[in-house]
C-alpha positions in Angstrom: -40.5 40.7 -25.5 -40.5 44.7 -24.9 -44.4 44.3 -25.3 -45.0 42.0 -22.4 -42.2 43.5 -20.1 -40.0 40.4 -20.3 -36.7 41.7 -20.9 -33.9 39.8 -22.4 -30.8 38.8 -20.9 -27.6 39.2 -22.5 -24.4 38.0 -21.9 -21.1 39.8 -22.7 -18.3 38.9 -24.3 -16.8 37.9 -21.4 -19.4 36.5 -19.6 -20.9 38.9 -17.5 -24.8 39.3 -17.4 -27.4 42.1 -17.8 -30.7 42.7 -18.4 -32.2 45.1 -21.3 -35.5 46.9 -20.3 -37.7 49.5 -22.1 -37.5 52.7 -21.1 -41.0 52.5 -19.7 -40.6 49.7 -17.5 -36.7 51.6 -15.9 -39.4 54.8 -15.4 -42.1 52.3 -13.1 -39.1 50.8 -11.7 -37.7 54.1 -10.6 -41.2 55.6 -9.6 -41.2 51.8 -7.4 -37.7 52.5 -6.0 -38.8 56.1 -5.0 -42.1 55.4 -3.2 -40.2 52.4 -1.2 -37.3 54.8 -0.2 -39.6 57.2 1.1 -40.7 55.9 4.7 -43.4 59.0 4.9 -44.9 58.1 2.1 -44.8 53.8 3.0 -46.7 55.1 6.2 -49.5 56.8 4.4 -49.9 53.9 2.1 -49.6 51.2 5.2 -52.1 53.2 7.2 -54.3 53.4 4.2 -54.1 50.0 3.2 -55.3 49.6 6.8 -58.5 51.6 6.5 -59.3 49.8 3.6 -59.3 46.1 5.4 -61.1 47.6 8.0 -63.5 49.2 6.1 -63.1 52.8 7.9 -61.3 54.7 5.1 -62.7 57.6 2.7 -65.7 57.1 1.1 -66.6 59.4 -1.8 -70.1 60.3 -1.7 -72.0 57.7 -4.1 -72.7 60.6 -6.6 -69.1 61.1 -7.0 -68.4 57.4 -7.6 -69.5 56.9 -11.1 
């Protein structure tokens, strides 16, 4: 399970749920929670993602590209 990020769910003794993860998947889900807290940095990525649609954002020279 650990290997395809599927964690298990346990139940308690008395009945109460929760969910074991690895330690790398709590790290990318901390990393998520970060970036999604930060509205500066959702406005970069929103404005970025918007170049890209448009196809008006940074181009590395093609030299630089390989």
């Amino acid at each position: 399970m650990i290997a395809d990020h599927q964690p298990p769910n346990v139940t308690a003794s008395d009945d109460a749920d929760f969910v074991v993860i690895s330690a790398e998947d709590w790290e990318c889900e901390q990393e998520t929670r970060y970036v999604l807290q930060d509205r500066s940095l959702m406005a970069q990525i929103a404005r970025s993602a918007a170049t890209h649609a448009a196809g008006t954002g940074h181009r590395l020279p093609q030299d630089q590209c390989d």
